[in-house]
N, C-alpha and C positions, 0 to 999 in steps of 0.2 A: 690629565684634565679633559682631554676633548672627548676620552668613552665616558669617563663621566657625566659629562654633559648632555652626550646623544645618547645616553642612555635612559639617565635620572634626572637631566636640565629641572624640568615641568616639574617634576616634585620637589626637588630639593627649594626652587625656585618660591613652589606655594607654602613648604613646609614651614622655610622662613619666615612668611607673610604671618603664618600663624605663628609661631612661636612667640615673633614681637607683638603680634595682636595680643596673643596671652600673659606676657611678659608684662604688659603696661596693665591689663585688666588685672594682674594680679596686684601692682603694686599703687594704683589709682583710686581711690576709694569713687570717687566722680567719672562716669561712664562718658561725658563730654569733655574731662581729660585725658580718658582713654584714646578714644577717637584721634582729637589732637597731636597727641604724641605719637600714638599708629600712622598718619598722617606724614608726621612729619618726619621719623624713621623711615618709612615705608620710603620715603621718597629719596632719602639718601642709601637705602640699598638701588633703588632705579639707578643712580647717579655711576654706583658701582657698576652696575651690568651694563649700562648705556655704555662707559669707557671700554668695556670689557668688549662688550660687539665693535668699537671703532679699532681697538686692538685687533682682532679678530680679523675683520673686511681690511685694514691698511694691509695685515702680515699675507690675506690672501692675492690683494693686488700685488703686491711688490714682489712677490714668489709667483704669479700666473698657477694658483692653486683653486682650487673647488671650494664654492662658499656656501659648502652644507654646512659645517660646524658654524659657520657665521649664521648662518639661516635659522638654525636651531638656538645660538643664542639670542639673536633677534627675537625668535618667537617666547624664549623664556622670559628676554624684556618685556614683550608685552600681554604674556599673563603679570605678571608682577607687579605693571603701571597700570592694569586694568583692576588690580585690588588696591594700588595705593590711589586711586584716581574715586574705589570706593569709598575708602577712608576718608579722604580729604572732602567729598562731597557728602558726607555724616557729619564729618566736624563741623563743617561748616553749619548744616543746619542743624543741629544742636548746637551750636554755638552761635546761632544769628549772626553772623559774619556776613554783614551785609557785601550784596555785587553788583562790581560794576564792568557790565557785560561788556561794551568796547576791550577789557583789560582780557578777558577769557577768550576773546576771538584767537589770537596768535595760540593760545592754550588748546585751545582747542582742536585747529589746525594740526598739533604737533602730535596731538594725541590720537589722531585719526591716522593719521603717516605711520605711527608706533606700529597701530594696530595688522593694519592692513601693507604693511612694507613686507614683513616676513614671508606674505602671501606670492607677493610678485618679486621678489630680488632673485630668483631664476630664471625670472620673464626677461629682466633690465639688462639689455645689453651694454648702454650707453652708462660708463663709468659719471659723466657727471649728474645724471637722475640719482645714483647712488649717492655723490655726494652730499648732492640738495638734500636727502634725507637726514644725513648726520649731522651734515652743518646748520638744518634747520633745528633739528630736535636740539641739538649743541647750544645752540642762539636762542633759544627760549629758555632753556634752563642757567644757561648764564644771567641774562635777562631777571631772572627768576630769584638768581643771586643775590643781585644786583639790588633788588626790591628789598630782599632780605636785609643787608649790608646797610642799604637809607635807612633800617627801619619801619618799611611800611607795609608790614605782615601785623593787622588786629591782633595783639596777644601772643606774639612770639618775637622776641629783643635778636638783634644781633649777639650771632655765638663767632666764636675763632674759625666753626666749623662753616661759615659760609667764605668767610672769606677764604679759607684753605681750597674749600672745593671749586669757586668761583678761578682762583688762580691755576687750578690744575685744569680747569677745562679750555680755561684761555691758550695754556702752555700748548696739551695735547692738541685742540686745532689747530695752531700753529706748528706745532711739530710735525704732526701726520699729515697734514695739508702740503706742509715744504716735500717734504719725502714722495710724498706720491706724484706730486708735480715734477720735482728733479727727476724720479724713475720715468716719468710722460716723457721727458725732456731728451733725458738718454737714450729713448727708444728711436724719437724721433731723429737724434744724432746719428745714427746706428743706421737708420735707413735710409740717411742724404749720403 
């Protein structure tokens, strides 16, 4: 998986973007349902690759290994949120979905972190900068869920599939978050 990755991440990464772009265009006779569904696919492959990079960076911390392959999936995250971020801002306005910008600021925030984390996570020495990146990005798309799950998504009902995903991201912070801390814990046992 990880030559894979640093090899073809970027393509494979965009391929996908388009195939489900195409996938919905072929089956959509309404280019504002295309969008929508692009949208909102697009953003449950991010959910993948977002767990897939926290996989990635825990397996690096916890082994004191090199976080090029995290870096590199990092960076395929955010070519991928940078199309589905296209999507979601097409549907939107072909869909008049009206905004209410207070709700986009934390949206926002996480989306600029996306972008620009891959750049410096060689720079970041300090493991908790790393973590504010995952657990922020982490807490907006649970959040995100969460909106989903009330039902307060204009035009798309609560599926199984938010609540499943909603529960997996809770678990995985919780899981990777214990683990990295108890390895903190051990190290610092180790040196008293």
């Amino acid at each position: 998986m990880e030559s894979i990755l640093l090899k073809r991440g970027y393509v494979l990464g965009v391929l996908l973007e388009v195939v489900l772009f195409l996938y919905f265009y072929n089956m959509e006779p309404d280019i504002n349902e295309v969008f929508k569904y692009a949208a909102r696919y697009s953003g449950r492959l991010s959910l993948g690759i977002y767990l897939l990079c926290f996989y990635l960076f825990r397996s690096a911390y916890l082994n004191k290994k090199s976080l090029e392959i995290t870096q590199k999936a990092l960076g395929v995250f955010a070519v991928m949120h940078v199309i589905h971020f296209f999507f979601l801002a097409y549907s939107i306005h072909l869909n008049q979905v009206p905004i209410v910008p207070t709700r986009l600021a934390g949206g926002f925030i996480a989306y600029l972190m996306i972008v620009v984390y891959p750049f410096l996570i060689e720079k970041i020495n300090r493991k908790a900068f790393h973590l504010t990146y995952f657990y922020y990005v982490g807490f907006v798309m649970i959040m995100t869920y969460i909106s989903r799950v009330r039902g307060q998504f204009i035009g798309a009902e609560p599926e199984a599939f938010h609540y499943i995903a909603l529960i997996v991201l809770v678990f995985v912070l919780l899981i990777f978050g214990t683990q990295m801390v108890l390895k903190n814990n051990s190290i610092i046992t180790k040196k008293n």
